[in-house]
C-alpha positions as CSV (number, residue, x, y, z in Angstrom):
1,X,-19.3,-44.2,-30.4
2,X,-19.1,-42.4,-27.2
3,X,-16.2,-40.4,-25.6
4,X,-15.6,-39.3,-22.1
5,X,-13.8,-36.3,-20.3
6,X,-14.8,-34.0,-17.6
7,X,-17.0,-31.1,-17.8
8,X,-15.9,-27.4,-17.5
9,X,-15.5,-23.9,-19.5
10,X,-12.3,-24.9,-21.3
11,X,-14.3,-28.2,-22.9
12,X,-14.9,-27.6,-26.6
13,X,-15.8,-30.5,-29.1
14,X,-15.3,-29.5,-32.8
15,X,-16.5,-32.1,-35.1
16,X,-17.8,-32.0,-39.1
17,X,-19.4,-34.0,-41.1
18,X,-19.5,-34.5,-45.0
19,X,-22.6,-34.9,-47.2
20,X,-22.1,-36.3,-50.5
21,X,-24.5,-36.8,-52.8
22,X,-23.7,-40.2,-55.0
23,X,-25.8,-38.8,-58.1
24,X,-22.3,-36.9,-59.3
25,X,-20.5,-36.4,-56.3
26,X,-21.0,-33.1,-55.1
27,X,-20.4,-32.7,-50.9
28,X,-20.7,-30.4,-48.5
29,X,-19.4,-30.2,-44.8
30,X,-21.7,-29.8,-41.2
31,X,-19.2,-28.7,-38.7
32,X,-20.8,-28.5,-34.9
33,X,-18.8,-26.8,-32.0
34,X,-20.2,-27.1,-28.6
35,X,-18.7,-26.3,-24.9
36,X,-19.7,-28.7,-22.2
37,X,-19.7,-26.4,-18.9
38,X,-22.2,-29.3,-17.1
39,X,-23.0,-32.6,-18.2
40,X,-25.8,-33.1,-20.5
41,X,-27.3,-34.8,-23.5
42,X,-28.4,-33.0,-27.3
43,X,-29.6,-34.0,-30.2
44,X,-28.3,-32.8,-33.6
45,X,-29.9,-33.1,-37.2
46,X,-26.7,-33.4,-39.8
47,X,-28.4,-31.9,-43.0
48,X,-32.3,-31.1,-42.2
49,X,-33.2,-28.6,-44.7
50,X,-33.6,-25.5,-44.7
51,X,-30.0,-24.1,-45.0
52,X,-30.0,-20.1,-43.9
53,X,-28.0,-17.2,-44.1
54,X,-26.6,-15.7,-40.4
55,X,-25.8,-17.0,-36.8
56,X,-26.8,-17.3,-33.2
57,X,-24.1,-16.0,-30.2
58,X,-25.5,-17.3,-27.2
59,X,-22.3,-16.1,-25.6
60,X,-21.0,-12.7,-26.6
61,X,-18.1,-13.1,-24.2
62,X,-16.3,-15.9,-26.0
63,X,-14.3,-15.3,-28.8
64,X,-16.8,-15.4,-31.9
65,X,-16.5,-13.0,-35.0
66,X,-20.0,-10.3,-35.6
67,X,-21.4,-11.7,-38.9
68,X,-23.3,-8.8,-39.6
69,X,-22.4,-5.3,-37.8
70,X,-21.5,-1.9,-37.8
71,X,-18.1,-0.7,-37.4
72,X,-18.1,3.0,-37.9
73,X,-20.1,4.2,-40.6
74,X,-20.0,1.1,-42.5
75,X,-22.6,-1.4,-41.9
76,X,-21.4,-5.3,-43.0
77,X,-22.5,-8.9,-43.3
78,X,-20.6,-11.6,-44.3
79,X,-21.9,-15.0,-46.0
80,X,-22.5,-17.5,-43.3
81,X,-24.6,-20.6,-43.9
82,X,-26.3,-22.0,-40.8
83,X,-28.7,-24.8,-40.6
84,X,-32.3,-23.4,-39.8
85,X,-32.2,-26.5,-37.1
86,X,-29.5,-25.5,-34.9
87,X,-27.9,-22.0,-36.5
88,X,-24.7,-22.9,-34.4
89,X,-24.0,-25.1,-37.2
90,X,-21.9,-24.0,-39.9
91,X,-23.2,-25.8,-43.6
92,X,-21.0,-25.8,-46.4
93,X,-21.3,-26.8,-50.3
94,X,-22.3,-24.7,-53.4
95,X,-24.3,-21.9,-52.7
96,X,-25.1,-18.2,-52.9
97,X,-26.0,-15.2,-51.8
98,X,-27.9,-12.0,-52.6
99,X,-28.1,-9.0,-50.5
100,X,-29.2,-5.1,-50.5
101,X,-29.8,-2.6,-47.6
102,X,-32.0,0.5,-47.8
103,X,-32.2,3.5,-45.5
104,X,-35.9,4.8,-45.1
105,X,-36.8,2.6,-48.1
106,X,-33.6,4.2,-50.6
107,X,-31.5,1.7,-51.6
108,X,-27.9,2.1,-50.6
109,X,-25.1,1.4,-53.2
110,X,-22.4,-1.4,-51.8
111,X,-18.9,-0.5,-51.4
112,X,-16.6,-2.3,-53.7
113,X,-15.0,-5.9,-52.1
114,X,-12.1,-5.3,-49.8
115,X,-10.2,-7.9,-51.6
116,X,-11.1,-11.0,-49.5
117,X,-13.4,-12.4,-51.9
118,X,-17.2,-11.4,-52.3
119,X,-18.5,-13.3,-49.3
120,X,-17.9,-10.0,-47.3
121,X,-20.7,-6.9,-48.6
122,X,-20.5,-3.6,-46.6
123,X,-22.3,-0.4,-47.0
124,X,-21.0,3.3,-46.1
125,X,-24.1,4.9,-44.2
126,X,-24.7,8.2,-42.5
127,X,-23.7,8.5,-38.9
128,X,-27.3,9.2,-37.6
129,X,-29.4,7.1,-36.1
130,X,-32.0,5.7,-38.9
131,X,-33.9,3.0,-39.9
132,X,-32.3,0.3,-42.4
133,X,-34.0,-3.0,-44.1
134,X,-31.1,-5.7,-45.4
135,X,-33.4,-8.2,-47.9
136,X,-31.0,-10.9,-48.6
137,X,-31.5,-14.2,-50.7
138,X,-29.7,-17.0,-50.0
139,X,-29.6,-19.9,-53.2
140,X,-28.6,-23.3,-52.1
141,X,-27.2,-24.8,-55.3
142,X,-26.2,-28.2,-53.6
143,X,-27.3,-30.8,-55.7
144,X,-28.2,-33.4,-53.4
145,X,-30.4,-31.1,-51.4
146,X,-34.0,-30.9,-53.1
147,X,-36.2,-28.8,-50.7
148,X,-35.8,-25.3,-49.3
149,X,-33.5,-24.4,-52.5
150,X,-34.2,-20.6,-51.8
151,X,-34.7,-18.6,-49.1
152,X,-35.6,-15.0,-48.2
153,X,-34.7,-12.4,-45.2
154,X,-35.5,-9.2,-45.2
155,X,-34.5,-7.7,-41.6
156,X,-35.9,-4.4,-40.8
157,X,-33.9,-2.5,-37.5
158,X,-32.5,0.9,-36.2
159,X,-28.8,1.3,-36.7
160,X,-26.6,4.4,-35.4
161,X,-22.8,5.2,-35.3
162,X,-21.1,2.4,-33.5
163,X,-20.2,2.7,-30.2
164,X,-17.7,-0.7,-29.6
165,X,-20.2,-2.8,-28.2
166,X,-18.2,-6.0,-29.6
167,X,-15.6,-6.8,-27.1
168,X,-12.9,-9.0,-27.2
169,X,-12.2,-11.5,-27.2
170,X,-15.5,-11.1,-29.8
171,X,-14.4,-9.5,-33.1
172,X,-16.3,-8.1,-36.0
173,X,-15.3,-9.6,-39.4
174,X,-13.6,-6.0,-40.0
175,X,-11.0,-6.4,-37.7
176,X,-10.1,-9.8,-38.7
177,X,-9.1,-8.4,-42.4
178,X,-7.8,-5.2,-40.8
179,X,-10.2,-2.7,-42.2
180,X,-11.9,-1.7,-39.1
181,X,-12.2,1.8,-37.7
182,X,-11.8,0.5,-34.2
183,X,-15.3,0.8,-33.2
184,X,-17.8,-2.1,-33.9
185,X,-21.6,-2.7,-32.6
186,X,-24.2,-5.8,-33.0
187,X,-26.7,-5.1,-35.1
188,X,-30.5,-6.2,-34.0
189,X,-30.9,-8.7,-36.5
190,X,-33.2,-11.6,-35.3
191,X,-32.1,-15.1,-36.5
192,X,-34.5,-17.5,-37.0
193,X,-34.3,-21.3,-36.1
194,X,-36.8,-23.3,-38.0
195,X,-36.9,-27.3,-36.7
196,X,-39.0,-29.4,-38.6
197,X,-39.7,-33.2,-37.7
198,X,-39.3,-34.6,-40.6
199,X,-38.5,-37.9,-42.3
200,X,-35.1,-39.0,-43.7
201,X,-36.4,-37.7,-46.9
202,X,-37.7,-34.1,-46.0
203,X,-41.0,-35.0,-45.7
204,X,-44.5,-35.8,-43.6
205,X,-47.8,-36.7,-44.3
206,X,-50.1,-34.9,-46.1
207,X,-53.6,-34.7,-44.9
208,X,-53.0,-34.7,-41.3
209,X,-52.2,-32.1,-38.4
210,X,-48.3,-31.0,-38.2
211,X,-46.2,-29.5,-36.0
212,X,-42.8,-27.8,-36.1
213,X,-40.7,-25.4,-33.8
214,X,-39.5,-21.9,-34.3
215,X,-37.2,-20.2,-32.1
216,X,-36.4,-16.0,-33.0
217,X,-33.0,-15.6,-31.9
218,X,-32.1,-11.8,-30.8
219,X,-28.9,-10.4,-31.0
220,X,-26.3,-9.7,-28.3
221,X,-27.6,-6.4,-26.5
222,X,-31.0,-6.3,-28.8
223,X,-34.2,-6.4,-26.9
224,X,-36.8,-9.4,-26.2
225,X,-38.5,-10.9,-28.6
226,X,-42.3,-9.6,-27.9
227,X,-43.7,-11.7,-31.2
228,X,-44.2,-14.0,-33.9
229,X,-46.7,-15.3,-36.8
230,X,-46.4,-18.0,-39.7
231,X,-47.9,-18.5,-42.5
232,X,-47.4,-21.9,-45.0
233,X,-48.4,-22.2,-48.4
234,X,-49.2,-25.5,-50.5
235,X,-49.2,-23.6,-53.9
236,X,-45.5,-22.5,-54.3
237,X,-46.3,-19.1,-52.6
238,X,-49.0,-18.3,-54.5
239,X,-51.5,-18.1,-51.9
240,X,-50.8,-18.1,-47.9
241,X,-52.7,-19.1,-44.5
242,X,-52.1,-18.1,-41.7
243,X,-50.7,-20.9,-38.9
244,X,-51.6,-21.6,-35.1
245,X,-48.6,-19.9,-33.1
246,X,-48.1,-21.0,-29.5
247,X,-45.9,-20.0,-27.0
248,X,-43.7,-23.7,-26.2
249,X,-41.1,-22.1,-23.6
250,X,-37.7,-20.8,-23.9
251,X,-38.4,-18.2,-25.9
252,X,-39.4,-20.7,-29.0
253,X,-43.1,-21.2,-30.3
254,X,-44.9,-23.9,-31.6
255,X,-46.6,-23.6,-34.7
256,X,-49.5,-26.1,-35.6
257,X,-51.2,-26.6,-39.6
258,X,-53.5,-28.6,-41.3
259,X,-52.2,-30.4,-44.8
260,X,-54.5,-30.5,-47.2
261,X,-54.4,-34.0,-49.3
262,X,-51.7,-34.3,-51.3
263,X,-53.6,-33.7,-54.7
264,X,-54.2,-29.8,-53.5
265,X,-50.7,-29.1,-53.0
266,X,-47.7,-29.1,-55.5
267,X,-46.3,-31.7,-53.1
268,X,-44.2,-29.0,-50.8
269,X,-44.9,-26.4,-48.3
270,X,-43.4,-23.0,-48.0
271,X,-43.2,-21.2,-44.9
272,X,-42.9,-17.6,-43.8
273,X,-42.1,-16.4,-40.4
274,X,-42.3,-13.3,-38.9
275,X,-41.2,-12.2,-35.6
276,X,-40.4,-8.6,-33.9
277,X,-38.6,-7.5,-30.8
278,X,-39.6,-4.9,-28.0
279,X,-38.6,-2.1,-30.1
280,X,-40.0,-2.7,-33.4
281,X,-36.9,-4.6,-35.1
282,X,-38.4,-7.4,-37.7
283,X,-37.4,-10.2,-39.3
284,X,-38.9,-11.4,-42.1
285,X,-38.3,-14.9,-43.4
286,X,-40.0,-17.0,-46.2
287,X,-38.5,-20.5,-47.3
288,X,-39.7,-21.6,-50.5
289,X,-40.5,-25.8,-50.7
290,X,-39.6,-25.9,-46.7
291,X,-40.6,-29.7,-46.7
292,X,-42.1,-32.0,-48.8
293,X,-45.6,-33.9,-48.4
294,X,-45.9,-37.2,-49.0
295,X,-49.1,-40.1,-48.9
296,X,-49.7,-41.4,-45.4
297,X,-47.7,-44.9,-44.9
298,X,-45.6,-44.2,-47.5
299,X,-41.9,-44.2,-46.4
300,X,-41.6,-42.8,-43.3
301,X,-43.2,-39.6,-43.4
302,X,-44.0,-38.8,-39.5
């Protein structure tokens, strides 16, 4: 199928997709939207595990809504599922989502909902600058996805009374259900793109070299990335070992492992990434059963 239309700032192409899993019927919609300022060609991966919780901006200017801020003394994320592949895209389906935030390692009670439903969790913190950790586990409960079920964020950054850095036409998820205090700040929180190369089944060959891409996303305003290290596990997280990290441009990094043979694994990897900016904001992130292994020639495993 191909369209065509010019190129320029006011170019947008929404489109969504469903998954459906024929086993009992359960779905879930992909929904991409992309502006075409010059011409150029992408590629996009529909439902390549994992599923994550947050966003990228890559344009603070345009009118996007803060997922997870600080307006005032309240600090506030909302659920947002993203595919680890390209966290522009929005993933729906059954699903849910844990989250706490400490202050110097004290856990910090959540304010009650605001009557929008529970996707939206604030927290009323002191107005001084201090140092906050928001652990957050994100359940995917769609049936026909079998890898990457759970996964785990803890985000570790310095937060201090807003001063309005969101600018329209950006919002924060405050003003849109009119509880805001008028001032509303990004908050440092790195996002992490994980894109495996996988095969239509979620899974590569065991016993061979393998590589995938990871890209730390910062914030609007937050500093450079200055790091990042994995780790993968074939044991369900029992054990972990360390993986080759290499710079691969564009702020993304290449990471490179050995699988073992398939009968020293529980037939999955996990992976856990860790990345930090220029001034010591973290992100944490560990994906339980990222990808499958599989026999070599069996399938299509890459």
């Amino acid at each position: 199928m191909e369209y065509y239309n010019v190129t320029g700032p006011d170019v947008l192409w929404a489109r969504y997709f469903t998954v459906k899993n024929p086993a009992d019927g359960a779905s879930r919609d992909v929904g991409f939207t992309q502006k075409f300022t010059r011409p150029g060609t992408r590629a996009e991966k529909i439902n390549q595990p994992p599923v994550v919780q947050g966003t990228r901006i890559d344009d603070p200017t345009e009118s996007v809504i803060c997922m997870a801020c600080r307006d005032g003394d309240k600090l506030h994320i909302v659920e947002r599922s993203a595919s680890a592949a390209d966290l522009t895209a929005s993933v729906g389906g059954k699903r849910r989502l844990e989250a706490t935030l400490e202050l110097d390692g004290v856990r910090v009670a959540p304010n009650p909902p605001p009557g929008r439903g529970n996707s939206f969790v604030h927290w009323t913190v002191p107005a001084a600058p201090g140092r906050y950790t928001l652990r957050t586990v994100r359940h995917d409960d769609f049936s026909g996805q079998t890898l990457a079920k759970r996964v785990a964020t803890d985000w570790t950054f310095r937060s201090a009374s807003a001063t309005g850095t969101v600018k329209e036409p950006a919002t924060c998820y405050t003003q849109w259900i009119n509880i805001s205090s008028g001032k509303c700040d990004w908050q440092p929180l790195i996002q992490l793109g994980h894109d495996f190369d996988l095969a239509l089944d979620d899974t590569t060959a065991a016993g061979r070299p393998y590589r995938f891409t990871v890209t730390p996303h910062p914030m609007p305003g937050a500093p450079r990335i200055a790091g990042m290290r994995t780790s993968v596990s074939y044991d369900d997280g029992v054990t972990w070992k360390p993986a080759l990290v290499l710079p691969a441009g564009g702020g993304s990094y290449r990471v490179v492992v050995n699988h073992p043979k398939l009968a020293r694994t529980t037939g999955a990897v996990s992976v856990r990434t860790e990345a930090w900016d220029r001034a010591g904001n973290r992100v944490v992130q560990t994906i339980d059963r990222a990808y499958g292994l599989a026999e070599p020639g069996r399938g299509n495993p890459r």
